[in-house]
C-alpha positions as CSV (number, residue, x, y, z in Angstrom):
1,X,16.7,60.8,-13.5
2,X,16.5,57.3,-15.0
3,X,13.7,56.6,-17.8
4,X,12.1,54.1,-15.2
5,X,12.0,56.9,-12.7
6,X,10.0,58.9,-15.3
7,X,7.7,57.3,-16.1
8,X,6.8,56.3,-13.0
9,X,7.0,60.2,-11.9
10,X,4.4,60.8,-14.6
11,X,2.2,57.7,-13.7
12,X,1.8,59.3,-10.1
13,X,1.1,62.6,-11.5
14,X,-1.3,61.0,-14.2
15,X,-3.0,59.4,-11.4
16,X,-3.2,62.9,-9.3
17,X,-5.3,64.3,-12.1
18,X,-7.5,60.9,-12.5
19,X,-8.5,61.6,-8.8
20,X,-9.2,65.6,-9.3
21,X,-11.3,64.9,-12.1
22,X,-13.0,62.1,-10.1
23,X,-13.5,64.2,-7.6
24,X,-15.2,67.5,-9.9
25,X,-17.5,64.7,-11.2
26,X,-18.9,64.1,-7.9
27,X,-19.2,67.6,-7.3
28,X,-20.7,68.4,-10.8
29,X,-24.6,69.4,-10.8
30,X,-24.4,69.7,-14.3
31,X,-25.2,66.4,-16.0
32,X,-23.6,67.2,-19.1
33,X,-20.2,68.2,-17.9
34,X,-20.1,65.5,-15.0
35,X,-20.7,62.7,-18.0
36,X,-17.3,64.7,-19.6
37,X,-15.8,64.7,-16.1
38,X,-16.3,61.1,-16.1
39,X,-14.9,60.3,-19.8
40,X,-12.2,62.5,-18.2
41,X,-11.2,60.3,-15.5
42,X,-11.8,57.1,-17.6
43,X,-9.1,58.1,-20.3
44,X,-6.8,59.2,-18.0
45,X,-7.3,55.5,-15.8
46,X,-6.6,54.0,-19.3
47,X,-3.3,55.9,-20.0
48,X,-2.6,54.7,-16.5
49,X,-3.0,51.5,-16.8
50,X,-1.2,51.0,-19.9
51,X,1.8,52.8,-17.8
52,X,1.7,50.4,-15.4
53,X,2.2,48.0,-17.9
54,X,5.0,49.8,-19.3
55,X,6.8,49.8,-15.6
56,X,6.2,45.9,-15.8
57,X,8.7,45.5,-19.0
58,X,10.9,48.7,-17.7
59,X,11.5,46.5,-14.5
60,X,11.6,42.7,-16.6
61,X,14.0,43.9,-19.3
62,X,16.3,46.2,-17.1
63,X,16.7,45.0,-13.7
64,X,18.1,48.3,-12.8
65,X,14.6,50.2,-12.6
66,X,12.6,48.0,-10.1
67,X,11.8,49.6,-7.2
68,X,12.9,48.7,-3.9
């Protein structure tokens, strides 16, 4: 498995848990653990954004890791 190809791997499963904990907080009655639900899910959108931009150089500085 190519570094490209694992970090992608771990984007998609980073964005799996984004969407369960998006999910619990709209389920959540409980105000207090639906705001850390939330905070959760916002964290976890960072990390995935700054992944995305790490797939951006991955592809730009070796050709080899692009997608098809």
């Amino acid at each position: 498995m190519t570094v490209g190809s694992k970090v992608k791997q771990t984007m998609i499963t980073l964005k799996g848990a984004e969407s369960t904990l998006r999910l619990y907080s709209l389920q959540e009655q409980d105000k207090k653990a639906k705001g850390i639900y939330r905070e959760s899910f916002e964290a976890v959108d960072g990390i995935v954004q700054d992944l995305k931009k790490r797939i951006k150089f991955l592809e730009y500085e070796e050709p080899q890791y692009k997608s098809n």
